[in-house]
KEKE-3310 file (N, C-alpha, C; in steps of 0.2 Angstrom, whole numbers, plus 5000, padded with zeros to 4 digits):
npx = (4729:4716:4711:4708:4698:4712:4709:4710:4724:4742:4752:4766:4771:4772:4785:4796:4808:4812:4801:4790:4800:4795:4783:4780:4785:4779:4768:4770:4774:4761:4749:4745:4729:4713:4716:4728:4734:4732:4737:4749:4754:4753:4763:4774:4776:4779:4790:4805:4805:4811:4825:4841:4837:4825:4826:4828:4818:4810:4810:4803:4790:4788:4790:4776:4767:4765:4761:4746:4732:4727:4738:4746:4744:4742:4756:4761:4757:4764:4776:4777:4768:4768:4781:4791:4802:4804:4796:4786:4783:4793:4801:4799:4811:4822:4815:4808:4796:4795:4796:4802:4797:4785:4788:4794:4785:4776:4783:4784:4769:4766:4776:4767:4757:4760:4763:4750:4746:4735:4735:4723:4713:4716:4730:4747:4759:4772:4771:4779:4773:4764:4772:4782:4772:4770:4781:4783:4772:4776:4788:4800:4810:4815:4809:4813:4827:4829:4828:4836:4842:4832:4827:4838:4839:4828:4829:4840:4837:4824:4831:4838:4829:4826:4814:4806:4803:4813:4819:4811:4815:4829:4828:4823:4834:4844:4841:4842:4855:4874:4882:4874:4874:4884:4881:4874:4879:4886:4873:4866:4876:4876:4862:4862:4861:4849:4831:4824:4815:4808:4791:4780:4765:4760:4750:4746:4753:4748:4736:4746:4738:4729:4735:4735:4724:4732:4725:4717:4710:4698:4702:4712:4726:4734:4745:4760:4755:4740:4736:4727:4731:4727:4725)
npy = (4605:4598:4601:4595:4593:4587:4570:4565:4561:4567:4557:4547:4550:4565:4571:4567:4570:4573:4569:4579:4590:4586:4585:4598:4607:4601:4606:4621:4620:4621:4629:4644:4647:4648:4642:4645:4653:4648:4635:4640:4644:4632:4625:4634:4634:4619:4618:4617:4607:4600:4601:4610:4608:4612:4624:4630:4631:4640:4654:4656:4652:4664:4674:4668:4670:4684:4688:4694:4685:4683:4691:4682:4669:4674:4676:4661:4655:4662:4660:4646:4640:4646:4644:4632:4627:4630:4618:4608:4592:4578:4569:4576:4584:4577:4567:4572:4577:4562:4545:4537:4544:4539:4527:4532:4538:4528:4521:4528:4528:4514:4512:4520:4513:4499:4503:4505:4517:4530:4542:4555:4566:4569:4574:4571:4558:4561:4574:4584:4593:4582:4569:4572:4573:4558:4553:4559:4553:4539:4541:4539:4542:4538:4540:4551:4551:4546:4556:4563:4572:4580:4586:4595:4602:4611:4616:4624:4633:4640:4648:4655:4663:4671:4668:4666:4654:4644:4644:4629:4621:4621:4616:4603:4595:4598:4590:4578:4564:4567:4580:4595:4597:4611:4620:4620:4614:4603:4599:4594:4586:4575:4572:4564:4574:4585:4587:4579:4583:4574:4574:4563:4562:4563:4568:4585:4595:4605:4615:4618:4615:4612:4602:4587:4574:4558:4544:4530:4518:4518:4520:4534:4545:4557:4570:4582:4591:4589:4587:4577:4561:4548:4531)
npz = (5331:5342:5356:5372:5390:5403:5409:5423:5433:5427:5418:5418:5408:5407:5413:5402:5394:5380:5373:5379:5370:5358:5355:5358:5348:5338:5341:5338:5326:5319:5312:5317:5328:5335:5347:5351:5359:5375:5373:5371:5385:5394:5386:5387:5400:5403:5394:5401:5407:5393:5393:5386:5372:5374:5378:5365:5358:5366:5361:5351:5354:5364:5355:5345:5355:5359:5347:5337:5333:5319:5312:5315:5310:5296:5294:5297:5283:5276:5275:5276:5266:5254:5245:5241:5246:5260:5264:5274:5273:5274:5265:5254:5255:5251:5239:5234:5219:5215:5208:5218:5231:5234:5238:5250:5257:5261:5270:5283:5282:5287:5298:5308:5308:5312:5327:5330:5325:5315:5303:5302:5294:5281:5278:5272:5276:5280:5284:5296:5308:5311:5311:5321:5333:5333:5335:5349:5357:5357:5358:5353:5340:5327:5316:5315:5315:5304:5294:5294:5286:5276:5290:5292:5279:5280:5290:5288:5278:5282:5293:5284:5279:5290:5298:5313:5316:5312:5324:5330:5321:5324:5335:5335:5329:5336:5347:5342:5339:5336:5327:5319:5302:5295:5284:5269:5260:5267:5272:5260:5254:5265:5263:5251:5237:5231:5230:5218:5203:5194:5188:5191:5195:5205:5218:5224:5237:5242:5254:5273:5286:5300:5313:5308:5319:5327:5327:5330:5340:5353:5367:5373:5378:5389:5385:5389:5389:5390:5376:5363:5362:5352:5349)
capx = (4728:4712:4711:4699:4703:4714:4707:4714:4732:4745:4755:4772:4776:4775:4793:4800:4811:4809:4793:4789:4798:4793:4777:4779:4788:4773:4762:4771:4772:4755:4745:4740:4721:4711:4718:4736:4737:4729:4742:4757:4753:4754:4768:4780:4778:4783:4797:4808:4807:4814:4833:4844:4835:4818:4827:4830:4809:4808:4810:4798:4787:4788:4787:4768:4762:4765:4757:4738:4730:4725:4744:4751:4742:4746:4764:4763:4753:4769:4783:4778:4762:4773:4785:4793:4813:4800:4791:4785:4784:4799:4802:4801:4819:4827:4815:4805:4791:4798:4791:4806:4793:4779:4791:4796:4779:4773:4787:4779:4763:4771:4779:4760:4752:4763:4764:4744:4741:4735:4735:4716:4713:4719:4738:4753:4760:4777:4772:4783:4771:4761:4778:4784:4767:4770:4787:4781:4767:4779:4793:4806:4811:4819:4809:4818:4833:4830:4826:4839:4844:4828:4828:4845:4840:4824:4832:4845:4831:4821:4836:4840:4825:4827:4808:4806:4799:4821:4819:4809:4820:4837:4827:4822:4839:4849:4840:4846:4862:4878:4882:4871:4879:4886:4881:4870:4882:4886:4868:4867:4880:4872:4854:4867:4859:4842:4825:4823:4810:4803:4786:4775:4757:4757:4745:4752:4755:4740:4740:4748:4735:4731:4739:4727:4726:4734:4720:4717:4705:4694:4707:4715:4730:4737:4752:4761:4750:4732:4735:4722:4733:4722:4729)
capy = (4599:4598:4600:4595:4593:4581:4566:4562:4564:4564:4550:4547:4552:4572:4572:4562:4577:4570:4567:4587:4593:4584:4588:4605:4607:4599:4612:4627:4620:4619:4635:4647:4645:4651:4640:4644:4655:4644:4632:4642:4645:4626:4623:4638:4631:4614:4618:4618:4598:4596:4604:4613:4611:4615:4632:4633:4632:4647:4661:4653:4650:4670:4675:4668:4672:4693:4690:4693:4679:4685:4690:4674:4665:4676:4674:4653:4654:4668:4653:4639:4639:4651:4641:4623:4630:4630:4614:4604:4588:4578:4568:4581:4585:4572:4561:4576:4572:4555:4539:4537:4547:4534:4522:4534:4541:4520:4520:4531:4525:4508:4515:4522:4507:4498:4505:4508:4526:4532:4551:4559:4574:4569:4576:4566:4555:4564:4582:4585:4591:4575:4567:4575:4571:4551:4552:4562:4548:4532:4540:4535:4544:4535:4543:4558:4551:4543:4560:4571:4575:4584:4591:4599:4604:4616:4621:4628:4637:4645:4649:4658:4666:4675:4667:4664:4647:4642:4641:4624:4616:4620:4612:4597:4595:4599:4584:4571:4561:4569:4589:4598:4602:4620:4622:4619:4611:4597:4596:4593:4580:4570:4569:4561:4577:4590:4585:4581:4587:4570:4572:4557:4567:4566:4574:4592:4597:4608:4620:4617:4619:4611:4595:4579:4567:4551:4540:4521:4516:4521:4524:4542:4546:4564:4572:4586:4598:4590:4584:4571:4556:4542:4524)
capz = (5335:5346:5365:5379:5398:5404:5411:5428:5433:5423:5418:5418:5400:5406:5413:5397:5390:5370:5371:5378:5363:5350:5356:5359:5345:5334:5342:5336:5318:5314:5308:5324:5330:5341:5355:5353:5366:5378:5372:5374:5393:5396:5384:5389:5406:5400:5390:5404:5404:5388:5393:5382:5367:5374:5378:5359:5358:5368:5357:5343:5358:5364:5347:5346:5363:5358:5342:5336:5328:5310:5311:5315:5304:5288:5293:5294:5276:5268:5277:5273:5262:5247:5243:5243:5251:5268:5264:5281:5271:5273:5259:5246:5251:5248:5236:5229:5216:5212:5210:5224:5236:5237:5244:5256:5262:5264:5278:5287:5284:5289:5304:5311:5308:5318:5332:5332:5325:5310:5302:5301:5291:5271:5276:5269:5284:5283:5287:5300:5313:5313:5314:5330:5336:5334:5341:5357:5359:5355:5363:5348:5336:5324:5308:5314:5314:5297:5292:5298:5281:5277:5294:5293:5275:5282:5296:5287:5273:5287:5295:5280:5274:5295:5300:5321:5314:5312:5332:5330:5319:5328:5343:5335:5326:5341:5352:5336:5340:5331:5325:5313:5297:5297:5280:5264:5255:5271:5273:5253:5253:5266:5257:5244:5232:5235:5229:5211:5200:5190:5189:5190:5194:5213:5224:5225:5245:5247:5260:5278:5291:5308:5313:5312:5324:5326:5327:5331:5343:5358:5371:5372:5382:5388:5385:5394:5388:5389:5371:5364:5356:5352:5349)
cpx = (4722:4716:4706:4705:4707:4710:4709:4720:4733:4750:4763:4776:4777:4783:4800:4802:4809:4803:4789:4792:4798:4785:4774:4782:4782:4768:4764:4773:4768:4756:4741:4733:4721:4715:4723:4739:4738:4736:4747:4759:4757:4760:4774:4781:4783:4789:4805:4811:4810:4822:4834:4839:4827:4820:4829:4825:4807:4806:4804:4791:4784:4786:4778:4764:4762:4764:4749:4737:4731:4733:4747:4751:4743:4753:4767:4762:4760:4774:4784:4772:4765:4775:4788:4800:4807:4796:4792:4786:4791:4804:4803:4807:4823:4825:4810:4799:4792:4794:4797:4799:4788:4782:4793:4790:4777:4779:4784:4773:4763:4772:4773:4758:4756:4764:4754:4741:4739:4733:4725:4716:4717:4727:4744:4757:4767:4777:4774:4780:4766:4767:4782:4778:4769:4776:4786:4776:4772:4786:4801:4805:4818:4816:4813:4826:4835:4830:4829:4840:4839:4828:4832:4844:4838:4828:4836:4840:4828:4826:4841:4836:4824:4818:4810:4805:4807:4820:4817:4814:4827:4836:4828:4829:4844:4849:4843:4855:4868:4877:4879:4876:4878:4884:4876:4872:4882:4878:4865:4868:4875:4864:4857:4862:4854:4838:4827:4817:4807:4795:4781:4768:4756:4754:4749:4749:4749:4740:4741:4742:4735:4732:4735:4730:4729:4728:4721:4713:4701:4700:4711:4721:4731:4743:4754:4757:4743:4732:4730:4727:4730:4726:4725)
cpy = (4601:4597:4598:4593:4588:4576:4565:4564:4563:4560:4549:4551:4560:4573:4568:4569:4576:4571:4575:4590:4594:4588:4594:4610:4606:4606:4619:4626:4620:4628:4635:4647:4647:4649:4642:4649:4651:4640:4634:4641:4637:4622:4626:4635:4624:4615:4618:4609:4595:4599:4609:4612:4612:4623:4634:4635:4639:4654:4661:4657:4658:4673:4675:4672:4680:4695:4691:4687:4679:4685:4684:4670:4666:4674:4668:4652:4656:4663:4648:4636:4641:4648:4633:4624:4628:4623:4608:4596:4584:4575:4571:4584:4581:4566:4566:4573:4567:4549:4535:4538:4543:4529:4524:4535:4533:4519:4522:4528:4518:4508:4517:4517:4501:4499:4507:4514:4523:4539:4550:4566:4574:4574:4572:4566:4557:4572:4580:4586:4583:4571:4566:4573:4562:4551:4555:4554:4540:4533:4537:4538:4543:4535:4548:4556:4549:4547:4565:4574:4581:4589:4598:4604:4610:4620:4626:4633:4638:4648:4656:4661:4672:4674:4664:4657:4643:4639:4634:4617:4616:4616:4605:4593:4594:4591:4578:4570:4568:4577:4588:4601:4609:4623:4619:4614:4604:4596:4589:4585:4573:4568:4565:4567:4581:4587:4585:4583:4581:4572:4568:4559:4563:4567:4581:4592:4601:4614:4619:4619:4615:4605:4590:4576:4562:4548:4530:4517:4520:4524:4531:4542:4555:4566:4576:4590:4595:4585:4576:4565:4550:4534:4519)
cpz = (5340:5351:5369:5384:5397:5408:5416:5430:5430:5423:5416:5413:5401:5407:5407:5392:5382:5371:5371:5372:5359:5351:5356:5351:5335:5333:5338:5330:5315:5315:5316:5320:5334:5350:5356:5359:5374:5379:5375:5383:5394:5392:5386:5395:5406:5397:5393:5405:5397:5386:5387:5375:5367:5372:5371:5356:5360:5364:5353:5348:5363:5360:5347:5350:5362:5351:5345:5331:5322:5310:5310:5310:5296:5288:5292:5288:5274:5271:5273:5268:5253:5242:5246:5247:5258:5270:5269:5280:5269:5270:5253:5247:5250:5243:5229:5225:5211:5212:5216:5231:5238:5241:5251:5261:5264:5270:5282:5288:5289:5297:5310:5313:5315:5323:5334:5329:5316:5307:5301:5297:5283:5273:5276:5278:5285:5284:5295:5307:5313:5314:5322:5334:5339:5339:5349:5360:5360:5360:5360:5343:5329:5318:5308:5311:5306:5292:5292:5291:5278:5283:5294:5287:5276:5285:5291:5281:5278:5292:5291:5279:5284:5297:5308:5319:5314:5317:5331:5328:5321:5333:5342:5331:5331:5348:5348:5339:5335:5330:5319:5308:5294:5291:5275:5260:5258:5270:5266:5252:5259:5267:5252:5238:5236:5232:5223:5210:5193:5192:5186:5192:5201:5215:5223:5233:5247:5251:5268:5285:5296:5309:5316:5315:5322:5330:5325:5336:5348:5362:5370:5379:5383:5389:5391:5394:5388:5382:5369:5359:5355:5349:5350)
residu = (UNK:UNK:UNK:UNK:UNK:UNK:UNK:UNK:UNK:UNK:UNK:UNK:UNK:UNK:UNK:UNK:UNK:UNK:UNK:UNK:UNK:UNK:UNK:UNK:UNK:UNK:UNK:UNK:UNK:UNK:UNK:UNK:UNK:UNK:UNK:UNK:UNK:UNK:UNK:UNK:UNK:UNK:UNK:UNK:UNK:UNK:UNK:UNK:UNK:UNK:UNK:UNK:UNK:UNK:UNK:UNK:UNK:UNK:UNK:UNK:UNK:UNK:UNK:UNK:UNK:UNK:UNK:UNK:UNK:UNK:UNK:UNK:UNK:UNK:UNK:UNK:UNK:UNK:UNK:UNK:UNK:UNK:UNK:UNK:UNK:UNK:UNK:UNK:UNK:UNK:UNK:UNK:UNK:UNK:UNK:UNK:UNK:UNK:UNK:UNK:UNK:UNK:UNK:UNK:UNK:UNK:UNK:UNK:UNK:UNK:UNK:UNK:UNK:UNK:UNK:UNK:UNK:UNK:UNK:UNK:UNK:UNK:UNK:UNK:UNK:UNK:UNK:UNK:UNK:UNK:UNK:UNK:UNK:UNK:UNK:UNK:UNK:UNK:UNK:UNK:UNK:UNK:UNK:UNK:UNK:UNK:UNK:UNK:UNK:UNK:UNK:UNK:UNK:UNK:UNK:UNK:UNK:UNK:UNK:UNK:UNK:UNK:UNK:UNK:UNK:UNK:UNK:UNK:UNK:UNK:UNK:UNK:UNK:UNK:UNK:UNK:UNK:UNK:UNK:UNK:UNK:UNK:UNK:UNK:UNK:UNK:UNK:UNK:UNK:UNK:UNK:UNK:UNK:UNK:UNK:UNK:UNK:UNK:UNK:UNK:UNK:UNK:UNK:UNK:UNK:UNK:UNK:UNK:UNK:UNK:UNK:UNK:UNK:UNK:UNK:UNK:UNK:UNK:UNK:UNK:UNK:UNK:UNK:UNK:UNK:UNK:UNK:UNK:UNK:UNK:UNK)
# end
């Protein structure tokens, strides 16, 4: 995600606990960059506004800030670049490469459009950080909710695989209504199944890298951190 100064003060939406974790939460799902020091500084300080499950960010959020770049960034590629068990896109756990999955990604699309945004950067509109990104900006998180099944399903796969990257998803999981299922099997049952494996000649996923803008007209707004969401 780009940064430039903020503009002026800031504006209401920093105190908005959701909105700081989606946000922050975003940030530490893309692929470190040079900035992400910079970052951390203005987000660990924030993290304090999004309660209980900011401090579930923290760890992820320490983790980074006591790495080296080139490290980090090999370790984002060997997570979630590797293999699909990690995979950020969140219709491939529950619709996989189906011709189900076109209808699910046009929600999304759907969901942008309406509200004004739209993705920049050729990445499919349910990668998760750009996700978490709309939700911080709108303020409603009700793809998440639509989504918790995938959520719950990751969390539980990098949870398992013993990656810092877990922290993120028990954060954003933990602010969704209702308990997280204890297990692979609940999470399973309510995906109603895992991802199938129809294939209809899709796009393939690509490789996960820095998280485009939502884009939509001239105006620009700032988040907590400075962030540039355009609308």
């Amino acid at each position: 995600m780009r940064r430039r100064p903020a503009a002026g003060p800031a504006g209401p939406a920093v105190s908005h606990p959701a909105a700081v974790l989606h946000q922050a939460a975003a940030r530490l799902l893309t692929c470190p960059d040079e900035t992400l020091h910079t970052d951390l500084v203005l987000l660990r300080a924030a993290l304090p506004e999004a309660g209980a499950p900011g401090a579930l960010l923290a760890p992820l959020a320490a983790h980074l800030a006591a790495g080296e770049p080139a490290a980090l960034a090999a370790d984002y590629v060997r997570v979630f670049d590797f293999t699909g068990r990690h995979c950020l896109h969140l219709t491939w756990w529950t619709d996989g490469d189906t011709r189900r999955r076109g209808t699910a990604l046009l929600r999304f699309q759907q969901a942008y459009r309406a509200r004004g945004f739209t993705l920049r950067g050729g990445e499919l509109p349910d990668f998760l950080p750009a996700v978490l990104e709309f939700c911080a900006a709108t303020r409603d998180d009700t793809l998440l909710r639509e989504h918790r099944p995938a959520l719950e399903l990751l969390r539980l796969a990098l949870e398992e695989s013993g990656t810092p990257y877990a922290a993120a998803l028990r954060a954003v999981c933990a602010a969704l209504p209702g308990a997280s299922p204890a297990d692979r099997a609940q999470a399973l049952a309510m995906a109603r199944g895992g991802p199938p494996h129809e294939d209809v000649g899709l796009s393939p996923y690509g490789h996960l890298r820095l998280l485009p803008l939502l884009t939509g007209g001239p105006a620009a707004d700032e988040d907590a951190y400075g962030t540039e969401i355009r609308r």
